[in-house]
C-alpha positions as CSV (number, residue, x, y, z in Angstrom):
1,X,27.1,-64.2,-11.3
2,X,24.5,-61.8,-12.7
3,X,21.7,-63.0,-14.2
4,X,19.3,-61.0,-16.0
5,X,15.4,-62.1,-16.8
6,X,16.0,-63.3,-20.5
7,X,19.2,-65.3,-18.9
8,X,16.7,-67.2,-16.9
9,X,14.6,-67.7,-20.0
10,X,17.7,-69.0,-22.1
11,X,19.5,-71.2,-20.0
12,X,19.7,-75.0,-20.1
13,X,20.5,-77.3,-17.9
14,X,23.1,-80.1,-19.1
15,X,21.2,-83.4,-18.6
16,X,23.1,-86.3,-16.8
17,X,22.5,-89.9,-16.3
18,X,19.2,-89.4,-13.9
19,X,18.4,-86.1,-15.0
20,X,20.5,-82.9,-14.6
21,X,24.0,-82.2,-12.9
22,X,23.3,-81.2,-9.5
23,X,25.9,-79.0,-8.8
24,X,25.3,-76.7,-11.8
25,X,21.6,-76.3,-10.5
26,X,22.7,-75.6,-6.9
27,X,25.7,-73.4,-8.5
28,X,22.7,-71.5,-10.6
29,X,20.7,-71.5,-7.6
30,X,23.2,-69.9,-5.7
31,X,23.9,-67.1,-8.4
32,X,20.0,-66.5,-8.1
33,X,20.0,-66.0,-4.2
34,X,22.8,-63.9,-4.4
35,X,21.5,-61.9,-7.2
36,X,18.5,-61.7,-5.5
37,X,19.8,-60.4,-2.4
38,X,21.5,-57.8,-4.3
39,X,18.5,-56.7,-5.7
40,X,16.5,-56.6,-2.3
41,X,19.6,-54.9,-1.7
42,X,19.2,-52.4,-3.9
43,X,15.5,-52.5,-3.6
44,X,15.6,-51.0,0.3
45,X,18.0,-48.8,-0.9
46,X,15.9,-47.6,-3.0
47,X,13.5,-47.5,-0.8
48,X,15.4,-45.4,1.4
49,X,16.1,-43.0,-1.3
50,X,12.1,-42.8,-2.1
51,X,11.2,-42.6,1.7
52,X,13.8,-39.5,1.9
53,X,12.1,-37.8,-0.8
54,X,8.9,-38.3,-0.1
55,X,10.7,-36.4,3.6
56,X,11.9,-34.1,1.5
57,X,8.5,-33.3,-0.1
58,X,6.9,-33.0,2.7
59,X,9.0,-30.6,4.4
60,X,8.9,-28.4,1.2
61,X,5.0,-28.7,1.0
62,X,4.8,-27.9,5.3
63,X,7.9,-24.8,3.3
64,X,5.4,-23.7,0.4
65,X,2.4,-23.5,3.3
66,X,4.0,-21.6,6.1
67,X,5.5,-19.5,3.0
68,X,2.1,-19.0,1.6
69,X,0.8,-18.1,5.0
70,X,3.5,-15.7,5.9
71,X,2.9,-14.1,2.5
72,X,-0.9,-14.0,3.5
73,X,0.1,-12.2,6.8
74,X,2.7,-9.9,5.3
75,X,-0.3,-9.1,2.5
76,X,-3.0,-8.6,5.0
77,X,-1.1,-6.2,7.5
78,X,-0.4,-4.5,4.6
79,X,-2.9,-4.0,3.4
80,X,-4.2,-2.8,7.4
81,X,-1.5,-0.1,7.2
82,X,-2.7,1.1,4.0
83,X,-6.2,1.4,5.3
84,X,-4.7,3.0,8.5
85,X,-2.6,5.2,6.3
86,X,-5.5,6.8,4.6
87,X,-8.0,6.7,7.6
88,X,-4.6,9.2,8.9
89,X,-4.6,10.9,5.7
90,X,-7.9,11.1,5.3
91,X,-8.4,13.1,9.1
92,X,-5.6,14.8,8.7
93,X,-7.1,16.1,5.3
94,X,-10.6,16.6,7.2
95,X,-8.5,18.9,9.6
96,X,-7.0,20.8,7.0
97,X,-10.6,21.4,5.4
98,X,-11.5,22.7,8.6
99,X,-8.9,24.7,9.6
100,X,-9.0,26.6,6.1
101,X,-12.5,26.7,6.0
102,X,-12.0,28.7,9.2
103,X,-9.5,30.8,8.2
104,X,-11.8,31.8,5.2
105,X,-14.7,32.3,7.5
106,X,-12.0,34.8,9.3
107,X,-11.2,36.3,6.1
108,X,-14.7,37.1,5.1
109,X,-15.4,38.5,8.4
110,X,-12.9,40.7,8.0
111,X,-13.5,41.7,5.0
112,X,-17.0,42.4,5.7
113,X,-15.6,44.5,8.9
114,X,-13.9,46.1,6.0
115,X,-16.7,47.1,4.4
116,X,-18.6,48.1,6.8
117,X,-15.3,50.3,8.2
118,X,-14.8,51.7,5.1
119,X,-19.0,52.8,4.6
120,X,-18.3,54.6,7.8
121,X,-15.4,56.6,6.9
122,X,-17.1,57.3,3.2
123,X,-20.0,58.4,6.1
124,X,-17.8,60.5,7.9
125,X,-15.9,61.7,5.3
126,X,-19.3,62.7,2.8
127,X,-20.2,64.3,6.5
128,X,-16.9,66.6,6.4
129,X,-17.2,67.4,3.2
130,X,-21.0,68.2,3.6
131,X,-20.0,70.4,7.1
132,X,-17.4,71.8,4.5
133,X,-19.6,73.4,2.3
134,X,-21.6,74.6,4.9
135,X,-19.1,76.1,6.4
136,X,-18.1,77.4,3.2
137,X,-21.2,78.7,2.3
138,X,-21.7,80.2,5.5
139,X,-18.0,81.9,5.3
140,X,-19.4,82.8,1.6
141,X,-22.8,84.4,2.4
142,X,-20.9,86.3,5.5
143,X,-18.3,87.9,2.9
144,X,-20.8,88.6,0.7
145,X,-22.8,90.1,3.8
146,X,-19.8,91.9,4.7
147,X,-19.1,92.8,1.2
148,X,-22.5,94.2,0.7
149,X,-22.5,96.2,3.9
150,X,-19.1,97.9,2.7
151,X,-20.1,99.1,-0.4
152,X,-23.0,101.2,0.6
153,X,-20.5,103.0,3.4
154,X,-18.1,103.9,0.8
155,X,-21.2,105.4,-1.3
156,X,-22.2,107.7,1.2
C-alpha cells in the first residue's frame, strides 16, 4: 500500500458500533509502517549516495589541490630554469664581449704596429731616396767635373 501525505489527509475511517473498525486501522497502520520503512529505506540509501559524493568531492578537492600545487611546482622551476637560462646566457654573452673586445684590442695593436711599421719604411725609404740624390748629385757634379776638365784638354 502506498500512501502519499494528502492520502493521509483524505482518508476516513468507516465508523462501527463503538467507534471505528479495528482491522481497517491496524490494516492502515500497517501500510504506514511499511511505507515508512520504505522510505527510511530509501532515506539511508540516499544517504549512502550523499555520503559517496560528498567522498567523491573530497577526493576531487584533495585532486584540484595537489593539481594546483603541482602546477605551482612545475611553474616555479620554470620559471628557475629560465632565470638560470639567462644567468647562462647572460655570462656566456659577458664572455663573448670579452673575448671580442680583446680581439679588437689585438687588432688596434696591430694596426698601430702597422703604422708605426709603415712610418719607418716611408723613413727609410725618404732616406734612400735622399742618399739617392746625393749620390746623384755627387755622380752629377763629378761628370760635370770630369766634363769640365775634358774640354779645356781638347782646347789646347
Amino acid at each position: 500500500m502506498t500512501v502519499s501525505p494528502p492520502d493521509l489527509r483524505r482518508h476516513r475511517f468507516h465508523t462501527a458500533f463503538r467507534g471505528f473498525d479495528k482491522i481497517e486501522v491496524m490494516a492502515f497502520l500497517d501500510g504506514l509502517a511499511d511505507d515508512y520503512d520504505r522510505l527510511r529505506n530509501d532515506m539511508k540509501g540516499m544517504e549512502a549516495v550523499v555520503t559517496e559524493h560528498r567522498e567523491q568531492e573530497q577526493a576531487l578537492k584533495s585532486t584540484l589541490i595537489a593539481a594546483q600545487k603541482l602546477a605551482d611546482e612545475i611553474k616555479a622551476q620554470a620559471e628557475h630554469e629560465a632565470q638560470r637560462i639567462v644567468h647562462d646566457a647572460e655570462g656566456r654573452c659577458t664572455q663573448l664581449l670579452e673575448k671580442a673586445q680583446l680581439q679588437l684590442d689585438d687588432v688596434k695593436e696591430e694596426i698601430d704596429a702597422l703604422k708605426l711599421k709603415r712610418k719607418e719604411v716611408e723613413a727609410s725609404i725618404e732616406s734612400t731616396i735622399q742618399t739617392l740624390r746625393q749620390s746623384l748629385k755627387f755622380v752629377r757634379d763629378q761628370d760635370g767635373r770630369d766634363q769640365a776638365k775634358r774640354v779645356p784638354a781638347l782646347t789646347t
